[in-house]
MIKELUM-511130 format. One line per field, with one value per residue (C-alpha): residue number from 1; residue in three letters; x, y, z. Coordinates in nm, 3 decimals. Each point is the difference from the previous one (the first is absolute). Last residue first. Layout:
N
i NUM / ...
aa ALA / ...
xx X / ...
yy Y / ...
zz Z / ...
END
This chain:
378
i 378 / 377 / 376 / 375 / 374 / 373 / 372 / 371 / 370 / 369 / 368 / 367 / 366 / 365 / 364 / 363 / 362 / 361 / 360 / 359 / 358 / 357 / 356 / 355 / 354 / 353 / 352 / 351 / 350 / 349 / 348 / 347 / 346 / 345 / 344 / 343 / 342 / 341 / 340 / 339 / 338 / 337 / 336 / 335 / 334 / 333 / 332 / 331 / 330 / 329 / 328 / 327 / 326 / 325 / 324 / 323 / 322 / 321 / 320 / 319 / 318 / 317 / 316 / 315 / 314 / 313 / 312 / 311 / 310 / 309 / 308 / 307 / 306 / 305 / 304 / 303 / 302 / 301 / 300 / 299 / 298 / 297 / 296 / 295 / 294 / 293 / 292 / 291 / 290 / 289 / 288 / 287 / 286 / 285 / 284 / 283 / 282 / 281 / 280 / 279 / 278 / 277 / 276 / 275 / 274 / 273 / 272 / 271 / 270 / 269 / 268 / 267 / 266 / 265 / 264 / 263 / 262 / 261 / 260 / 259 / 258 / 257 / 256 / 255 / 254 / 253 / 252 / 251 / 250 / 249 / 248 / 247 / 246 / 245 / 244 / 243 / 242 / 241 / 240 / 239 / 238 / 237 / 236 / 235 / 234 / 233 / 232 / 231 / 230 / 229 / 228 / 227 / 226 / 225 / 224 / 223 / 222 / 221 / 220 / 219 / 218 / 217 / 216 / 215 / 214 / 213 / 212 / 211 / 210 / 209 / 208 / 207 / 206 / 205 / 204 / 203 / 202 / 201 / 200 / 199 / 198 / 197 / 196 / 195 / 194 / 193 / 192 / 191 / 190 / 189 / 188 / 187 / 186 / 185 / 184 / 183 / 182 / 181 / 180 / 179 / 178 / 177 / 176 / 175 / 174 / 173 / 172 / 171 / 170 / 169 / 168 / 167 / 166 / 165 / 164 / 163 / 162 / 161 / 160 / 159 / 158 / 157 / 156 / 155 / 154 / 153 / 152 / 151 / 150 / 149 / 148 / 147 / 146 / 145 / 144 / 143 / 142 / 141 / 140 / 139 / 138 / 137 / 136 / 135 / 134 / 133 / 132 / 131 / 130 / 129 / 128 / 127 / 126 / 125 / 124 / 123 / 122 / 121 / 120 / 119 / 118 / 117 / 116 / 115 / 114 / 113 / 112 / 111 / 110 / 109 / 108 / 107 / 106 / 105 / 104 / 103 / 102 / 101 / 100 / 99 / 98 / 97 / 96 / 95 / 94 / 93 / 92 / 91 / 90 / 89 / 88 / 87 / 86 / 85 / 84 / 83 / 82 / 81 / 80 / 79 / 78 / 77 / 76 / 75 / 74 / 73 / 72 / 71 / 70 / 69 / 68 / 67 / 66 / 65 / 64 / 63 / 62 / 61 / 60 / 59 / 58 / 57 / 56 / 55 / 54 / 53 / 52 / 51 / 50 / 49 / 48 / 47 / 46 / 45 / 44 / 43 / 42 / 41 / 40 / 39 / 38 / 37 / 36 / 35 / 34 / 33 / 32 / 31 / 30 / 29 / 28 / 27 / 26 / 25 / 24 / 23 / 22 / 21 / 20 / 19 / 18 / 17 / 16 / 15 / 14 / 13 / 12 / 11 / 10 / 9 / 8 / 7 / 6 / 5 / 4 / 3 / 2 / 1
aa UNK / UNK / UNK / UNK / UNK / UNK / UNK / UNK / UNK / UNK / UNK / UNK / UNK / UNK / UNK / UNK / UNK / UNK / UNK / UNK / UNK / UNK / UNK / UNK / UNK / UNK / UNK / UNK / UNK / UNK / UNK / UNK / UNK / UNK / UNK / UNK / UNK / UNK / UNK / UNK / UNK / UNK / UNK / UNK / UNK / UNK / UNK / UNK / UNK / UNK / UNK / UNK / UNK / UNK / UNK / UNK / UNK / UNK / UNK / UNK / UNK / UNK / UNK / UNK / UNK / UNK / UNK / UNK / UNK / UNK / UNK / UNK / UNK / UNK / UNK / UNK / UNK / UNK / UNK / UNK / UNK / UNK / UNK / UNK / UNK / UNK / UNK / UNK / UNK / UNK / UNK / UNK / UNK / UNK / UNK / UNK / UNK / UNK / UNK / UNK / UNK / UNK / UNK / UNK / UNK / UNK / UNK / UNK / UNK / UNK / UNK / UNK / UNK / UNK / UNK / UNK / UNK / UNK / UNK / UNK / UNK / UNK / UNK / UNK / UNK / UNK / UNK / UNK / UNK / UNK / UNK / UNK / UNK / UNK / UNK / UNK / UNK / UNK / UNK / UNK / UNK / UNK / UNK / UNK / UNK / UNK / UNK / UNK / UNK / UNK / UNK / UNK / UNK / UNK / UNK / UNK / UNK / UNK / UNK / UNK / UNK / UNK / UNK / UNK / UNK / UNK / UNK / UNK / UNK / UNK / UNK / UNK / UNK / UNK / UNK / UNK / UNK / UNK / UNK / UNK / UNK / UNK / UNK / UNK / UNK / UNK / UNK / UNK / UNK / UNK / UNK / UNK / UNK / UNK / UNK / UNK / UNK / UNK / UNK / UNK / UNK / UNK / UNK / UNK / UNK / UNK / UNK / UNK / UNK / UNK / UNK / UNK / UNK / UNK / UNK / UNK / UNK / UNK / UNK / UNK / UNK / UNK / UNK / UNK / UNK / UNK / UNK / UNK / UNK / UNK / UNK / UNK / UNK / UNK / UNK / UNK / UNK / UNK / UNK / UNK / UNK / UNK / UNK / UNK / UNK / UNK / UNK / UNK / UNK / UNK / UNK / UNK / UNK / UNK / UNK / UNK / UNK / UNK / UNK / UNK / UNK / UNK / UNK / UNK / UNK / UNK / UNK / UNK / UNK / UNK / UNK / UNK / UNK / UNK / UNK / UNK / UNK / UNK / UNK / UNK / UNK / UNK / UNK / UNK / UNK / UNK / UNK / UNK / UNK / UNK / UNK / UNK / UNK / UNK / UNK / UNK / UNK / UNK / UNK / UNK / UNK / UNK / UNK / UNK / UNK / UNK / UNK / UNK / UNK / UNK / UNK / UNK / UNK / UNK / UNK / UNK / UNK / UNK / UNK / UNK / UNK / UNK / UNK / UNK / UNK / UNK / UNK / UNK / UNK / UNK / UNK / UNK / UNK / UNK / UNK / UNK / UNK / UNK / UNK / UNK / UNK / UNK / UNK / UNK / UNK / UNK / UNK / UNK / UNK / UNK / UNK / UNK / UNK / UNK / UNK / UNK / UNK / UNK / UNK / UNK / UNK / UNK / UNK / UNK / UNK / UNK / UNK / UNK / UNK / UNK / UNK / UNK / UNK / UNK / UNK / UNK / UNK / UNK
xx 3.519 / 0.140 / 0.372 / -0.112 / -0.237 / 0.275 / 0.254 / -0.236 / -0.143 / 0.432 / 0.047 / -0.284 / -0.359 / -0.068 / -0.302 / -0.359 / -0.280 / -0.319 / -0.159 / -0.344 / -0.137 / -0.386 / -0.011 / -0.047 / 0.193 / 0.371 / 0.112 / 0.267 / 0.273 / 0.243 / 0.246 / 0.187 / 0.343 / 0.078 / 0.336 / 0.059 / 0.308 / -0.322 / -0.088 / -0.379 / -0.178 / -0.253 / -0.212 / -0.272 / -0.237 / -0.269 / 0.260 / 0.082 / -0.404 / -0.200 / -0.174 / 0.068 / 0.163 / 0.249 / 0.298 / -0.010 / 0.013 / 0.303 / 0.152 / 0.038 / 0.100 / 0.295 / 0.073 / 0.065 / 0.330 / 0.129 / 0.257 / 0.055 / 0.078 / -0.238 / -0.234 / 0.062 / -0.070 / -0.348 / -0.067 / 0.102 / -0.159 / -0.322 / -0.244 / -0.030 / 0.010 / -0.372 / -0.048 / -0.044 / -0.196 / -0.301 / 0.002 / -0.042 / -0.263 / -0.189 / 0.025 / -0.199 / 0.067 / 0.339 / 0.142 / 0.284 / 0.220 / 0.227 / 0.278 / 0.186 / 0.301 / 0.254 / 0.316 / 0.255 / -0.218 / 0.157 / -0.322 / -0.300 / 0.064 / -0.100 / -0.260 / -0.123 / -0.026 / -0.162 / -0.291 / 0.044 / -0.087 / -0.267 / -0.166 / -0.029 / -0.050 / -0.332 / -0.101 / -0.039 / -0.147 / -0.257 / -0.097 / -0.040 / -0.230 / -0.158 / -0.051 / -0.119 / -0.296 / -0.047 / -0.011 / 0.245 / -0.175 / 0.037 / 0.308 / 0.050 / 0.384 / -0.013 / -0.186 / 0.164 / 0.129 / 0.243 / 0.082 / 0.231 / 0.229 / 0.077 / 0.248 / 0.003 / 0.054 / 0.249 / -0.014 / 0.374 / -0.013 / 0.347 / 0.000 / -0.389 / -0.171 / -0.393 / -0.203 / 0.214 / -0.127 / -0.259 / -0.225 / 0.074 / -0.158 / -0.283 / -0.087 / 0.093 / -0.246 / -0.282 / 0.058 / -0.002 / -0.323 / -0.164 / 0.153 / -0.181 / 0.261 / 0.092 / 0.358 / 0.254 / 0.242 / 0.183 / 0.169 / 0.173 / 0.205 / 0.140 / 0.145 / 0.029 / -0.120 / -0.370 / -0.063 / 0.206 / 0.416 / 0.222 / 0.203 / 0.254 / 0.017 / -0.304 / -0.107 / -0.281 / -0.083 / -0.284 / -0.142 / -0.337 / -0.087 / -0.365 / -0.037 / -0.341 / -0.216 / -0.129 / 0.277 / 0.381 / 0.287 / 0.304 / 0.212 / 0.310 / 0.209 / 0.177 / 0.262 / 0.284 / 0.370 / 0.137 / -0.240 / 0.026 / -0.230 / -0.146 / -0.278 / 0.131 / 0.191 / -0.334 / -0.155 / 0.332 / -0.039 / -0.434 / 0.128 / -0.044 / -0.338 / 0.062 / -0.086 / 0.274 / -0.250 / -0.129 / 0.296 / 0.141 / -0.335 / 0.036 / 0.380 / -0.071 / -0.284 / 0.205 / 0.285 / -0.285 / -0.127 / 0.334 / -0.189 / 0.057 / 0.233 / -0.119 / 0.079 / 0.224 / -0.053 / -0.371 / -0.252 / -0.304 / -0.324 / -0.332 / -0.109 / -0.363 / -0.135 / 0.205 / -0.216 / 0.143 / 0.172 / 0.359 / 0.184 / -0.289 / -0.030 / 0.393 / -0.022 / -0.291 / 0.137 / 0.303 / -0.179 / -0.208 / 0.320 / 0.129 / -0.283 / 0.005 / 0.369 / -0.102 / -0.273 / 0.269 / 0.314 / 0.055 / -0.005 / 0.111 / 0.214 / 0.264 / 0.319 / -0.267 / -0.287 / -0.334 / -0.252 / -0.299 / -0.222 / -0.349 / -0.254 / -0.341 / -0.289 / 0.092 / -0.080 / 0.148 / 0.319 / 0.000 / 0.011 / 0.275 / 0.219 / 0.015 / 0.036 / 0.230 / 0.217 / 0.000 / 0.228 / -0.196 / 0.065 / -0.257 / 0.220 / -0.228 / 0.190 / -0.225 / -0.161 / -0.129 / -0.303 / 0.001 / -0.220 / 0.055 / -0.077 / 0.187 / 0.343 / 0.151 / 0.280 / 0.314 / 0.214 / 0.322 / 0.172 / 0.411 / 0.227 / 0.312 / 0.186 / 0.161 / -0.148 / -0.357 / -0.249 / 0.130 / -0.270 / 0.157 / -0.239 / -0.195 / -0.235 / -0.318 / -0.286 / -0.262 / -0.333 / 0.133 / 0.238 / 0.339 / 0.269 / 0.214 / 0.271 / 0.038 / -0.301 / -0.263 / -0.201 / -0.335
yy -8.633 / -0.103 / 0.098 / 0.205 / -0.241 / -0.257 / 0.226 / 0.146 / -0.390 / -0.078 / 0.321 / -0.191 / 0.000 / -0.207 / -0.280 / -0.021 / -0.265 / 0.160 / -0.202 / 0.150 / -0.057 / 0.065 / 0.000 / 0.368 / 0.286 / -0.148 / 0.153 / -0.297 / 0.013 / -0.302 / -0.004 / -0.283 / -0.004 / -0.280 / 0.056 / -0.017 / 0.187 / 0.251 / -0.210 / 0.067 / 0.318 / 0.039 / 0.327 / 0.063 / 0.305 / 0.096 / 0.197 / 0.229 / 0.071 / -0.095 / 0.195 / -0.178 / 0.234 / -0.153 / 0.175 / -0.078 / -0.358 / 0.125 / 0.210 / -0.284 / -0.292 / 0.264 / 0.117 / -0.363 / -0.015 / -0.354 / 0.073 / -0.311 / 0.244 / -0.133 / 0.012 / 0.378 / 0.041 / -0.169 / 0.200 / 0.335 / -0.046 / -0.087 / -0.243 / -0.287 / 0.251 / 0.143 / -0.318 / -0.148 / 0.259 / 0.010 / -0.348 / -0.013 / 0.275 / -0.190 / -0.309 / 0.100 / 0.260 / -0.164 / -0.216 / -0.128 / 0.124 / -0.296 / 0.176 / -0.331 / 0.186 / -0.189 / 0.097 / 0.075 / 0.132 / 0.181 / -0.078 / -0.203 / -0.338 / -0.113 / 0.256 / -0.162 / -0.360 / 0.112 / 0.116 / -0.344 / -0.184 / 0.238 / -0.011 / -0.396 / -0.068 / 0.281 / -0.172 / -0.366 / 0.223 / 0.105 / -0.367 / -0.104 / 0.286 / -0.090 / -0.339 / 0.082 / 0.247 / 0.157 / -0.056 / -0.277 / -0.232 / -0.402 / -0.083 / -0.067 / 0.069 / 0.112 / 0.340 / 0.213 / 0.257 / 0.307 / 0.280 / 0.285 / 0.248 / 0.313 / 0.300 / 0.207 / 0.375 / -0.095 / 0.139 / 0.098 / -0.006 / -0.187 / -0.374 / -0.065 / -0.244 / -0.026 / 0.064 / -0.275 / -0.210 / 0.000 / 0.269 / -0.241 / -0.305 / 0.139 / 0.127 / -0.294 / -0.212 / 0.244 / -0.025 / -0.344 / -0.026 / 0.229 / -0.133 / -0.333 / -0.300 / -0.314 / -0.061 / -0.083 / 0.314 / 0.256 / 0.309 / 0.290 / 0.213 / 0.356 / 0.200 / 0.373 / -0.041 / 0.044 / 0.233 / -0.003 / 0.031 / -0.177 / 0.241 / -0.288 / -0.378 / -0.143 / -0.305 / -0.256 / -0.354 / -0.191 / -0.395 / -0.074 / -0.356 / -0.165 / -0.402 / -0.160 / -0.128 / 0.320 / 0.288 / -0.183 / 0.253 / 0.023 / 0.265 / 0.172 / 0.275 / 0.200 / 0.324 / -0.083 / 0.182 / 0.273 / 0.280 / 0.329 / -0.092 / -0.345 / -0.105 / -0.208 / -0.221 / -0.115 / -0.104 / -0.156 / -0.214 / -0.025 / -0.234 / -0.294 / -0.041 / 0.111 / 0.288 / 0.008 / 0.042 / 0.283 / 0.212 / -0.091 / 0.133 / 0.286 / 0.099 / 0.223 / 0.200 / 0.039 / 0.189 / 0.143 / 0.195 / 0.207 / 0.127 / 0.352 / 0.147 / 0.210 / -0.216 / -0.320 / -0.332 / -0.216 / -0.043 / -0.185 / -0.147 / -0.197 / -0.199 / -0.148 / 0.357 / -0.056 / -0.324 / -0.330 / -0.160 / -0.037 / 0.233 / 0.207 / 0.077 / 0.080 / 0.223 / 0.195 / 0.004 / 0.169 / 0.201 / 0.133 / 0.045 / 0.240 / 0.143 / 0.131 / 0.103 / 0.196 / 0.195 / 0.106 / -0.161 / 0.127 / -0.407 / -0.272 / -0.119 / -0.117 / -0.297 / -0.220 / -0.110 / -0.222 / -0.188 / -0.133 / -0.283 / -0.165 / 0.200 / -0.012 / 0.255 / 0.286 / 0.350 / 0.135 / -0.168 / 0.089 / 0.342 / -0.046 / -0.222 / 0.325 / 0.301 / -0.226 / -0.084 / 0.425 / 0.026 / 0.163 / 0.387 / 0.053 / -0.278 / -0.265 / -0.225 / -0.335 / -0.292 / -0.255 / -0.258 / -0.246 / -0.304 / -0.282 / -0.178 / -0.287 / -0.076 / 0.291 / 0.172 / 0.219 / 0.233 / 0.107 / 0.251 / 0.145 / -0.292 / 0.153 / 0.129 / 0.289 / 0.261 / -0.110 / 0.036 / -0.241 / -0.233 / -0.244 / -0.293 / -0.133 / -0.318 / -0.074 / -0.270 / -0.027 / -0.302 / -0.162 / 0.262 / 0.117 / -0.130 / 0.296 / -0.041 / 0.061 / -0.292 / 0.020 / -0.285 / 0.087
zz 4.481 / 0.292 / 0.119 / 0.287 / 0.113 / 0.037 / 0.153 / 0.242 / 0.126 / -0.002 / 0.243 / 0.239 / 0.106 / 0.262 / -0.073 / 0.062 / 0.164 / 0.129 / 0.321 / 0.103 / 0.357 / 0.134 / 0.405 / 0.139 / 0.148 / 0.128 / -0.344 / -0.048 / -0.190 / -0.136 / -0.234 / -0.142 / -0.228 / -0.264 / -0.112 / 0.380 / 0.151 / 0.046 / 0.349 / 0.080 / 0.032 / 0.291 / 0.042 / 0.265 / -0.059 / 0.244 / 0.242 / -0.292 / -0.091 / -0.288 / -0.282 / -0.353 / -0.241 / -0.168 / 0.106 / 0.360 / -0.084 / -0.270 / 0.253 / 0.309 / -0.294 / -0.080 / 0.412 / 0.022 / -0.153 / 0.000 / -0.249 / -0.233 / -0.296 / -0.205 / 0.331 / 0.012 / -0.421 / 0.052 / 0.282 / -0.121 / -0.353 / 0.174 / -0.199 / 0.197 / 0.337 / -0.151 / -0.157 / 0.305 / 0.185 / -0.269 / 0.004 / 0.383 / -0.021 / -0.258 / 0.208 / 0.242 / 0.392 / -0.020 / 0.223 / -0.265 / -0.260 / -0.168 / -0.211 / -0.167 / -0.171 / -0.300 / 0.037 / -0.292 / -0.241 / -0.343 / -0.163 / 0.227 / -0.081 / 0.359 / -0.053 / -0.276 / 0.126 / 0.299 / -0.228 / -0.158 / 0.289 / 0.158 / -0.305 / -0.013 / 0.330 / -0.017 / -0.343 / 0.223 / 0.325 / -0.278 / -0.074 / 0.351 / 0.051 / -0.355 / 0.123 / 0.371 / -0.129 / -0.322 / -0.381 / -0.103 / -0.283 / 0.082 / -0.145 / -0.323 / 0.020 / -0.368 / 0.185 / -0.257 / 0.268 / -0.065 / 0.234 / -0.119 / 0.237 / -0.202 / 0.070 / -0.372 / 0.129 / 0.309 / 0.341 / 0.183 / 0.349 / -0.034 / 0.092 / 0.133 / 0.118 / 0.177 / -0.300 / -0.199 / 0.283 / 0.245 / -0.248 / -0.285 / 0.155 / 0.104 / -0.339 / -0.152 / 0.226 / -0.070 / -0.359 / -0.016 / 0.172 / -0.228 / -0.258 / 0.104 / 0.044 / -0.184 / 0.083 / -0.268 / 0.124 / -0.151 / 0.180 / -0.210 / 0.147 / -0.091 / 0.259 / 0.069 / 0.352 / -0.083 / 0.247 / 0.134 / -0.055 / -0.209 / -0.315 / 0.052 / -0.036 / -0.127 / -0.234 / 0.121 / -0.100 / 0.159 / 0.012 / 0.146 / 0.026 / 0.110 / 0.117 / 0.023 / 0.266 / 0.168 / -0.001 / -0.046 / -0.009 / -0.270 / -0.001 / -0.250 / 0.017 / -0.186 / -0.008 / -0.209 / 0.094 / -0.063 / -0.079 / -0.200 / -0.257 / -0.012 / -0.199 / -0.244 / 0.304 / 0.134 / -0.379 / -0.042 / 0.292 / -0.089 / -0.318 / 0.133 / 0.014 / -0.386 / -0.241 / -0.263 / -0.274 / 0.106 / 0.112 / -0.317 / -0.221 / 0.230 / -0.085 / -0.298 / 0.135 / 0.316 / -0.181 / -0.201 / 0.323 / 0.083 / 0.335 / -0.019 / 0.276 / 0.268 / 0.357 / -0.089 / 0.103 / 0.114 / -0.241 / 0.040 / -0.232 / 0.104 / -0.297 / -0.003 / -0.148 / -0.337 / -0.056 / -0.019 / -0.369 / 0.200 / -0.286 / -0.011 / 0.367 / 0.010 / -0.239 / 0.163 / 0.299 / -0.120 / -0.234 / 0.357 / 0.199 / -0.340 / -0.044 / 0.380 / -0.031 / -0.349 / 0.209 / 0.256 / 0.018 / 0.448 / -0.004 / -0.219 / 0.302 / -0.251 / 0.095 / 0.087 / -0.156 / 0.124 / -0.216 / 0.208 / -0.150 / 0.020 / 0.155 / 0.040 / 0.164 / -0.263 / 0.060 / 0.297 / 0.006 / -0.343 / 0.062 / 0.307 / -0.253 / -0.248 / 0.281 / 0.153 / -0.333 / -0.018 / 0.311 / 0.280 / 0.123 / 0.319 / 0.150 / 0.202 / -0.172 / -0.098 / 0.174 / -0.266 / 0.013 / -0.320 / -0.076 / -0.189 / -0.335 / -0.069 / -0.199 / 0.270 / -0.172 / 0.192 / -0.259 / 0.059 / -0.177 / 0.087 / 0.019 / -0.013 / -0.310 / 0.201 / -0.176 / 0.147 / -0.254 / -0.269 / 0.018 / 0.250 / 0.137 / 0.241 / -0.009 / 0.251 / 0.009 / 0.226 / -0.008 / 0.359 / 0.208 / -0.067 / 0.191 / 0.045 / 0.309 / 0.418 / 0.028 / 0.257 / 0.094 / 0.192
END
């Protein structure tokens, strides 16, 4: 397996990003990500009871159609809490985009990211489509990354290539995040393509185990998002012999697994305002549930984050938080071990001395700057 810290997008994908006049700034602000072949989709969405309306839209094609071809992403508006008009909106968007590359409205997936309660201005996209189209390129998945970014700093990708059988498979993956991170769906948006031929059942399984490792397992603030997506795509170019089970879909799903754990790191190292970024390993748990559950328990703790900002090795904060989240274990059961906190990059370990199953959730401290950039945001 070859792993590659940039977006090389897979055999049959093509990408372009540009500015539509969303973003005040004049930034790149809509992306759009084609597949010349027909592929299937798999998608992991917020588990928020309040979804953005381009989920409600790429969730009921998701369920209808069996091939896709494109996914259109925004920043700069979350087209959510819009109501009936948000939900028009994410379907005219698709719909435009459909005409303009002569496919059918159901093979386009949409997603916003931005702005909570705003109306999507929809004929600022209308007008830049034909653009979008036309600029579509191999080359063109660098803007493609950069259109989707909100409050991040730097590019989130990644890019693999693994041989199954005789032939060679890539996977290539962008991601934006930065704040608002916490399971489940960490308030991310990725989208992961790859050339392999694979069932969806097979691709779903291998997302879904992917996702629960990683942007399950990270979290910056506590703080769920309404339009958190992580998108699978496979046109099978590859021609490999179809992945359905056994040793190639378990290599496979270790291949998505690198992936997501990559670029989840990648999002708490750009966590806003961070200055540290925290490994929490919990091990000797009763399974890994109860490890997770742990983790994010001192992940998400004001106290903790803000005691390891301020390099204080105050144990009675990890102590509270394991107390806090409502696992049953006794004082001389729990063993604590918290590396140096000079460290930007900070490790701690606990073990609940009551089974074997582990869980590692990643996190960062929470700062004045994370308060000043939150503050400002709207």
């Amino acid at each position: 397996m070859r792993k590659i810290l940039k977006a090389i997008l897979p055999f049959g994908f093509k990408a372009n990003g540009i500015a539509c006049g969303l973003k005040k700034t004049g930034k790149l602000d809509l992306a759009l990500l084609y597949s010349e072949f027909p592929a299937i989709a798999c998608a992991k969405f917020t588990t928020s009871s309040i979804i953005a309306a381009p989920l409600v839209v790429s969730k009921q094609h998701l369920k209808v159609a069996r091939d896709f071809r494109a996914v259109i992403i925004n920043s700069g508006n979350a087209n959510c809490f819009t109501g009936k008009a948000g939900i028009k909106d994410a379907l005219l968007t698709a719909r435009y985009l459909a005409e303009k590359l002569k496919i059918p409205t159901r093979s386009v997936l949409v997603n916003s990211t931005g702005i909570i309660g705003k109306r999507l201005d929809i004929l600022k996209i209308k007008k830049m489509i034909p653009e979008l189209v036309q600029g579509l390129s191999t080359a063109g998945i660098v803007k493609a990354q950069k259109a989707i970014m909100t409050t991040d700093t730097f590019a989130k990708e990644i890019s693999l290539t693994l041989r199954i059988g005789s032939g060679e498979i890539h996977i290539c993956a962008i991601a934006k995040g930065a704040g608002m991170i916490a399971p489940n769906m960490a308030t991310v948006l990725c989208f992961i393509m790859t050339d392999a031929a694979i069932t969806s059942k097979a691709l779903d399984k291998a997302l879904s185990g992917a996702v629960d490792k990683s942007f399950n397992c990270i979290s910056v603030d506590g703080c769920m998002s309404t339009n958190d997506t992580v998108l699978a795509l496979a046109n099978g170019v590859a021609g490999n012999v179809p992945i359905s089970g056994g040793k190639a879909l378990a290599f496979f799903s270790n291949a998505i697994e690198t992936v997501c754990l990559e670029l989840a790191r990648m999002v708490i190292l750009d966590a806003e305002g961070a200055t540290k970024f925290i490994q929490i390993d919990v091990v000797q748990a009763k399974n890994w549930h109860q490890a997770r559950r742990v983790a994010l328990n001192i992940a998400n703790s004001a106290l903790f984050k803000t005691a390891i900002f301020g390099e204080n090795p105050n144990f009675g904060r990890v102590v509270a938080a394991i107390g806090a989240s409502g696992i049953k274990i006794r004082e001389d059961q729990l063993k604590i071990r918290l590396g140096s906190l000079k460290s930007k990059q900070v490790r701690l370990w606990v073990s609940l001395s009551c089974g074997k199953a582990k869980c590692t959730v990643f996190t960062s401290d929470l700062t004045p700057r994370y308060i000043k950039i939150n503050a400002a945001y709207n």
